[in-house]
Wavefront OBJ file of the C-alpha trace (Angstrom):
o trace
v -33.032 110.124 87.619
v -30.111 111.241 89.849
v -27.372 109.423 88.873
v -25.237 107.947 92.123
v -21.457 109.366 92.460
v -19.272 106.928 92.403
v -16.536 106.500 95.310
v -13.678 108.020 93.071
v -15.993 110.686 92.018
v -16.943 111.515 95.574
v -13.330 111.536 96.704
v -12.601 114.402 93.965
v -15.253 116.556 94.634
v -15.141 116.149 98.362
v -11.518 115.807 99.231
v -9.403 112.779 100.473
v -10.611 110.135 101.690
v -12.933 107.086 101.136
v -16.248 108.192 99.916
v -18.495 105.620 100.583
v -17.888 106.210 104.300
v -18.734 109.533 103.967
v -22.063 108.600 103.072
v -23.180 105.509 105.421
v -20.412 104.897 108.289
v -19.773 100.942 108.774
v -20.583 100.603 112.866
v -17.396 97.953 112.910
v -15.031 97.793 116.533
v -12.332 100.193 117.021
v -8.378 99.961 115.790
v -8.368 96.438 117.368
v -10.212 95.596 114.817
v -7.913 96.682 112.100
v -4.752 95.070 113.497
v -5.902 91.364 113.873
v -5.662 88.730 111.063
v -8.184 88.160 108.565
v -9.483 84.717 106.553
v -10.346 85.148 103.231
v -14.502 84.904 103.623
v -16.963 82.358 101.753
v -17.105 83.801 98.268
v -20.436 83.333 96.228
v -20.366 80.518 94.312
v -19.944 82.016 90.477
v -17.601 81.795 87.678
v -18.160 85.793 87.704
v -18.540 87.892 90.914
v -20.244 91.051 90.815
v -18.743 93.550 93.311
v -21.168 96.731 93.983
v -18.647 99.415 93.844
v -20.981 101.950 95.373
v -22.964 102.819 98.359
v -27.000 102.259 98.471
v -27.107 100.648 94.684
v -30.629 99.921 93.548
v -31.298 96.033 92.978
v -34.180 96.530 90.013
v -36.938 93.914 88.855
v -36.401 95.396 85.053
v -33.335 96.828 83.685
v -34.307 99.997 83.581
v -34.147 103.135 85.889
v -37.305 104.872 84.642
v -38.569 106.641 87.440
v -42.006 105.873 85.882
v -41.715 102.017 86.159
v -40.788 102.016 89.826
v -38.522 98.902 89.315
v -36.224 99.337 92.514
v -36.847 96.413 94.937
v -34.130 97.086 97.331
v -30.675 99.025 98.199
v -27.246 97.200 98.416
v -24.382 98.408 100.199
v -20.957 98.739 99.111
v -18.865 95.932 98.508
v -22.179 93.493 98.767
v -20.815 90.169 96.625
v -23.490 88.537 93.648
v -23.823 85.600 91.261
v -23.113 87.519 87.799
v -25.220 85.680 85.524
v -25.482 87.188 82.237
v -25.271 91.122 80.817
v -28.322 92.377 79.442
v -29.024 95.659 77.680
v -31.672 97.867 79.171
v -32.932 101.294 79.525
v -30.755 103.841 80.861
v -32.188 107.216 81.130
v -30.706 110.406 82.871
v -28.124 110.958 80.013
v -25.885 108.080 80.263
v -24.032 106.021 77.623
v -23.921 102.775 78.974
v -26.610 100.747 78.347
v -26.144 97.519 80.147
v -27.311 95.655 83.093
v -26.173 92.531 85.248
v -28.900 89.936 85.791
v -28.360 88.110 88.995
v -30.404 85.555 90.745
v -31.797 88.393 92.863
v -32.926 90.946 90.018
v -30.817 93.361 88.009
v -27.765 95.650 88.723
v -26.285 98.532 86.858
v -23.280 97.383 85.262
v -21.320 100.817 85.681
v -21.167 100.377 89.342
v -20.711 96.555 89.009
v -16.976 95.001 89.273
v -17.019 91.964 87.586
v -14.659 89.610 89.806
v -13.184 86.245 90.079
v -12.385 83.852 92.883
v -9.102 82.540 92.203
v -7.426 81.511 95.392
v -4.118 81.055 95.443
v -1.560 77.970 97.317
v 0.306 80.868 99.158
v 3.992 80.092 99.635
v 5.723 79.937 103.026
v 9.005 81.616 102.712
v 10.150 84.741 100.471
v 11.676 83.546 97.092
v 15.274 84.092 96.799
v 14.871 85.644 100.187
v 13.516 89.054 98.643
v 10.380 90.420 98.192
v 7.558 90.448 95.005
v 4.668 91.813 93.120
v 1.709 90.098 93.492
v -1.755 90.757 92.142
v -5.326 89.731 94.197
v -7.150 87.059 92.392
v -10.241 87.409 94.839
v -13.263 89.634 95.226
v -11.105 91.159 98.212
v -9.029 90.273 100.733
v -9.745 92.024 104.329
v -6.194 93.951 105.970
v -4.556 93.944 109.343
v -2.614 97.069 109.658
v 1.281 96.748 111.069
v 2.201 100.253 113.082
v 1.476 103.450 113.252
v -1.417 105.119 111.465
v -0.243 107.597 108.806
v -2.092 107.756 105.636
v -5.742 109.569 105.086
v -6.235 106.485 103.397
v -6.415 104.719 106.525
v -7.516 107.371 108.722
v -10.261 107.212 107.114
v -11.513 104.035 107.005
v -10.636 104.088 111.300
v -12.954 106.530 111.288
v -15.376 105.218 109.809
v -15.209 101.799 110.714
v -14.431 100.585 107.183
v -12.241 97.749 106.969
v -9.454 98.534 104.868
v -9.430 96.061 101.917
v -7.470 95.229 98.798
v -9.845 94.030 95.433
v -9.487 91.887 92.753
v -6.655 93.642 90.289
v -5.187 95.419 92.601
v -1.157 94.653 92.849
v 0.750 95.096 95.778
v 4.581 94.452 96.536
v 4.837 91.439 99.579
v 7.934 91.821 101.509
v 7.536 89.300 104.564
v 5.636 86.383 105.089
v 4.287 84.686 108.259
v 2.057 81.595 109.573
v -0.876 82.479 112.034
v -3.276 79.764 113.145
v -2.334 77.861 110.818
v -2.369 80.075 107.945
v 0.030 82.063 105.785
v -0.532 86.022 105.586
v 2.118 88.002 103.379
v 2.318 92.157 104.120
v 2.144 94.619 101.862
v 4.638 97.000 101.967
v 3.292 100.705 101.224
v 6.117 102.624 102.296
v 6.826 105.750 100.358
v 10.307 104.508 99.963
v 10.010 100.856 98.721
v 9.420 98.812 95.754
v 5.841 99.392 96.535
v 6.225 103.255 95.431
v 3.728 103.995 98.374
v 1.675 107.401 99.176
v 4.271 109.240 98.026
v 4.572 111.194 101.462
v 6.607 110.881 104.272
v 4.770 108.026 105.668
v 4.325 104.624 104.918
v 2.176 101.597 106.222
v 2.090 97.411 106.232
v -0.753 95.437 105.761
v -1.001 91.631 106.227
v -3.793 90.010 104.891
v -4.479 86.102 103.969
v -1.637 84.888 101.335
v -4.524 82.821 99.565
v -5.747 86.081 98.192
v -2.404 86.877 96.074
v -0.953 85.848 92.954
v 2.845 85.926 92.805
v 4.200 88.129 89.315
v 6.905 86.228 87.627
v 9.015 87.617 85.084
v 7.070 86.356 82.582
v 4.182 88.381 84.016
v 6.099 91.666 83.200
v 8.092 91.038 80.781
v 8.047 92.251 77.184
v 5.028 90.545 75.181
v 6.753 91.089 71.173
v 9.925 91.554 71.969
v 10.935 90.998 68.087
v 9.031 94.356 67.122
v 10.986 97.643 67.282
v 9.108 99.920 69.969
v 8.757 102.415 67.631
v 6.197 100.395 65.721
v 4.261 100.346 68.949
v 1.496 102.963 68.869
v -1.391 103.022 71.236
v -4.551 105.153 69.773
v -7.170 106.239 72.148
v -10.123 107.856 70.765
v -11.681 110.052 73.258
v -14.961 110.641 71.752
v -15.718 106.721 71.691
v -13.864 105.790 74.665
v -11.579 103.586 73.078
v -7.875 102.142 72.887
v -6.631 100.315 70.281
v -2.736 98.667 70.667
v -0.784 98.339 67.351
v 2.458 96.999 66.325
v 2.997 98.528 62.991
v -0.393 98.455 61.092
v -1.984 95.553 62.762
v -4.316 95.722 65.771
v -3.507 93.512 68.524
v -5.465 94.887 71.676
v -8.886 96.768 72.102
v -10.758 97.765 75.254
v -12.865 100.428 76.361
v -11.722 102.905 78.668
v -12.630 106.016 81.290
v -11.112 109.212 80.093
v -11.025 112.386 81.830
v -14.573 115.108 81.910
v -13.808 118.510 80.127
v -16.486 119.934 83.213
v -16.151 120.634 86.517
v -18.389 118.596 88.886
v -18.952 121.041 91.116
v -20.036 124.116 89.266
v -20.423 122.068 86.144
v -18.707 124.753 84.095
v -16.447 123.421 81.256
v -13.045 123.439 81.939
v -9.785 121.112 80.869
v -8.728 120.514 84.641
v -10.120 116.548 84.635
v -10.132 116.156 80.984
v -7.517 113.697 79.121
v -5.940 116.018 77.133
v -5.277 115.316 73.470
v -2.520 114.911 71.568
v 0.790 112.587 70.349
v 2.399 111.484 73.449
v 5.323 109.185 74.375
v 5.326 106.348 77.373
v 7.693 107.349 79.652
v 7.290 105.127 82.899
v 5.392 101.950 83.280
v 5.038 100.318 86.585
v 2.852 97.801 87.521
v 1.908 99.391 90.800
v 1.299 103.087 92.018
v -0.289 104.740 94.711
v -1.913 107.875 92.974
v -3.095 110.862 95.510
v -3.656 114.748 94.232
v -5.451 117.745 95.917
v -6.071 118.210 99.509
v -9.200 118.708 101.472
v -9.542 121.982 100.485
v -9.721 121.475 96.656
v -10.956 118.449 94.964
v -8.480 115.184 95.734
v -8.136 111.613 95.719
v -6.203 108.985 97.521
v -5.941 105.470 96.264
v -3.453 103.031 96.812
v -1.945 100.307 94.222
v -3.570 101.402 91.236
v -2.310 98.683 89.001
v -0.554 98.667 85.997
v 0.412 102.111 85.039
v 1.651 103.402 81.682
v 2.528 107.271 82.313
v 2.488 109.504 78.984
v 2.757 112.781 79.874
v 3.382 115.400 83.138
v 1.699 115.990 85.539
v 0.518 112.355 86.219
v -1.477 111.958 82.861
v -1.781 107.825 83.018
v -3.152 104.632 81.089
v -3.957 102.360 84.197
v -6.145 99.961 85.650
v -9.304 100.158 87.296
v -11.114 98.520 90.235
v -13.203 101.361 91.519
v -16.025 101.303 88.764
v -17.139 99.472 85.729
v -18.336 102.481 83.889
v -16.585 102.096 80.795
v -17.311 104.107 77.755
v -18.281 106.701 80.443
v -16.267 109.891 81.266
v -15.414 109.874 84.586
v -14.010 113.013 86.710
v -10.151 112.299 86.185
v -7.006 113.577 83.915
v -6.139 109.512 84.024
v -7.455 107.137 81.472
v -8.541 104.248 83.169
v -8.995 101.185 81.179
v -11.165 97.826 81.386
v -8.825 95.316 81.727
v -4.636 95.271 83.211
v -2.853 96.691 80.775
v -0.210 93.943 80.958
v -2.079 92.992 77.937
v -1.074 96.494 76.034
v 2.249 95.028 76.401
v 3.804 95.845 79.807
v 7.701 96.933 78.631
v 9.646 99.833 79.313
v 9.487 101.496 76.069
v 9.242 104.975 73.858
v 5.712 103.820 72.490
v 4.114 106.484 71.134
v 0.408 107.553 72.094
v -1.941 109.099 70.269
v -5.314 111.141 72.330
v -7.415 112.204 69.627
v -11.157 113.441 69.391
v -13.408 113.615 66.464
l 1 2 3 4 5 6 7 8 9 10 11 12 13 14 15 16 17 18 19 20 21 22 23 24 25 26 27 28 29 30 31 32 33 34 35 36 37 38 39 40 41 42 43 44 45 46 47 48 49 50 51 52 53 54 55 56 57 58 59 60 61 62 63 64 65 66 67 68 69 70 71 72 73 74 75 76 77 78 79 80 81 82 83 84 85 86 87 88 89 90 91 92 93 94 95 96 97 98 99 100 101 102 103 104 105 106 107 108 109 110 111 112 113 114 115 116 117 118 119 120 121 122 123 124 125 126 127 128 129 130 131 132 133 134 135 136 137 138 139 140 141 142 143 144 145 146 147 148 149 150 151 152 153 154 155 156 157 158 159 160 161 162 163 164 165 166 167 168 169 170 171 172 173 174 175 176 177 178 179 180 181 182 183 184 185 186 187 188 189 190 191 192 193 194 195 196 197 198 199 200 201 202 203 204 205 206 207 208 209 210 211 212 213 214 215 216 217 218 219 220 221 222 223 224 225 226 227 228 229 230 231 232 233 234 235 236 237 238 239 240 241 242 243 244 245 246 247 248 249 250 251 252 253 254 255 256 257 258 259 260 261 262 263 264 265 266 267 268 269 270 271 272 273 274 275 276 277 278 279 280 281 282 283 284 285 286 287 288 289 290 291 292 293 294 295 296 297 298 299 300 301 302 303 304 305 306 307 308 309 310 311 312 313 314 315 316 317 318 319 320 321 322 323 324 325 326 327 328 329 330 331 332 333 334 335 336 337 338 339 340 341 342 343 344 345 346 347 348 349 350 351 352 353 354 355 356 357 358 359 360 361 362 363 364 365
């Protein structure tokens, strides 16, 4: 069975830009559109939220994509919201590792392409602390954006083109640098300039959002700060095991984190030939910057690119962008994806978000 491409996947082979546009435009009104406030909406009522990552999922009556069985019932678009009621393990044929399906109320989802979710709203507050700006991470399934000035990014650009309203998801962290009341309710903005705490697109441009201050969790210090501060960094080692797709945190000999990940594909997915240029490469590495947000863009529309704003929680190892990070674009992992990044299940906050030498060790079987 042919096996969907996920948004980030898309965006590499095909360029900049956001990929499930390029395969169903949203018919949405023009730039008015993008530029007035936003409520959060009516979430579904679930301790867990699935969010379907990609365009024209099937919704199946078994879990199972054998073609034989004939178990798709219907298609759901992007971003369509469920009740996640339990994982189950099914069939999965067509070459794939993962194994496991969402059971909702409505039938069963692919949990690759599922974004498990929470809706955690938050009491926003009314005036900056301290007078300066802050970090703060989305505790909802997403918050809708109204964009502040001109239009700069291909990030953006896109989604005006296609009628996509631009959106931040749950784990995504953003840095908030004014705050304002409008009908009666309190929107912060996201700063994405290239120049600012935000460490935007990394161009010359840069763009605000405002978007409904419900959706945001402030970061205290105690949200960054070091988690053993007693244990000499260099008895921090994180071990990632790229035939498993695995990462284990130690200090010294003991384990103290482990989550699956979504390392880099040693093929090209266009001509499918192998080749190291979106493989995690292997090897004893040291942490060298860790940030808790970064907007991460590569290639151009004539090679294969991305563009994707506040990725959270980045732990760089190596050059050339090689990153630990989080992910809100997929739930595939275990899987290789089409990326030199290794994108992990959870924040890595939990790996132990200091600024530190730890050392890193990429190793295959």
């Amino acid at each position: 069975m042919k096996k969907n491409i996920s948004r980030r996947d898309f965006l590499k082979i095909s360029g900049i830009g956001l990929s499930a546009l390029a395969f169903k435009p949203y018919l949405l009104p023009q730039y008015e559109y993008f530029a007035s406030p936003k409520r959060l909406p009516q979430f579904p009522a679930s301790e867990i939220i699935g969010r379907v990552t990609d365009p024209d999922v099937d919704l199946r009556s078994r879990p199972t994509n054998d073609p034989g069985l004939n178990t798709s019932i219907g298609k759901l678009a992007a971003d369509t919201l469920v009740e996640w009621n339990r994982e189950v393990i099914g069939n999965v044929v067509g070459g794939l590792a993962n194994q496991k399906y969402v059971e909702t109320p409505q039938g069963y989802i692919y949990g690759s392409i599922l974004q498990p979710t929470r809706n955690l709203p938050n009491t926003p507050v009314t005036e900056l602390p301290n007078g300066q700006g802050f970090f703060a991470e989305v505790t909802v399934p997403y918050v809708d954006l109204a964009h502040e000035g001109v239009v700069a990014s291909p990030w953006l650009q896109d989604h005006i083109v296609f009628n996509f309203p631009p959106r931040l998801y749950y784990g995504q962290v953003v840095w908030i640098d004014q705050i304002r009341n409008v009908n009666g309710f309190v929107e912060y903005r996201w700063n994405e300039d290239a120049a600012g705490r935000g460490y935007g697109y990394g161009g010359s441009y840069g763009e605000y959002f405002w978007g409904d201050g419900a959706a945001f969790k402030i970061l205290t210090e105690d949200d960054v700060s070091m988690i053993s501060p007693d244990i000499d960094p260099a008895e921090k080692t994180i071990s990632i095991d790229l035939d498993y797709q695995t990462l284990s945190c130690y200090e010294g000999t003991r384990e103290v984190f482990f989550c699956q990940i979504s390392s880099g594909k040693s093929y090209d997915p266009v001509t499918g030939e192998i080749v190291d240029t979106f493989a995690t490469p292997a090897g004893t590495l040291l942490t060298y910057w860790k940030i808790v947000s970064k907007n991460m863009t590569a290639g151009n529309e004539g090679a294969s690119g991305y563009s994707t704003p506040a990725v959270p929680w980045c732990t760089f190892i190596a050059s050339g962008g090689v990153a630990i990070h989080g992910a809100f674009w997929h739930n595939a992992f275990g899987e290789k994806t089409f990326t030199w990044l290794c994108e992990c299940f959870t924040r890595t906050r939990q790996m132990d978000f200091s600024l530190d030498n730890s050392l890193c060790i990429f190793s295959r079987r």
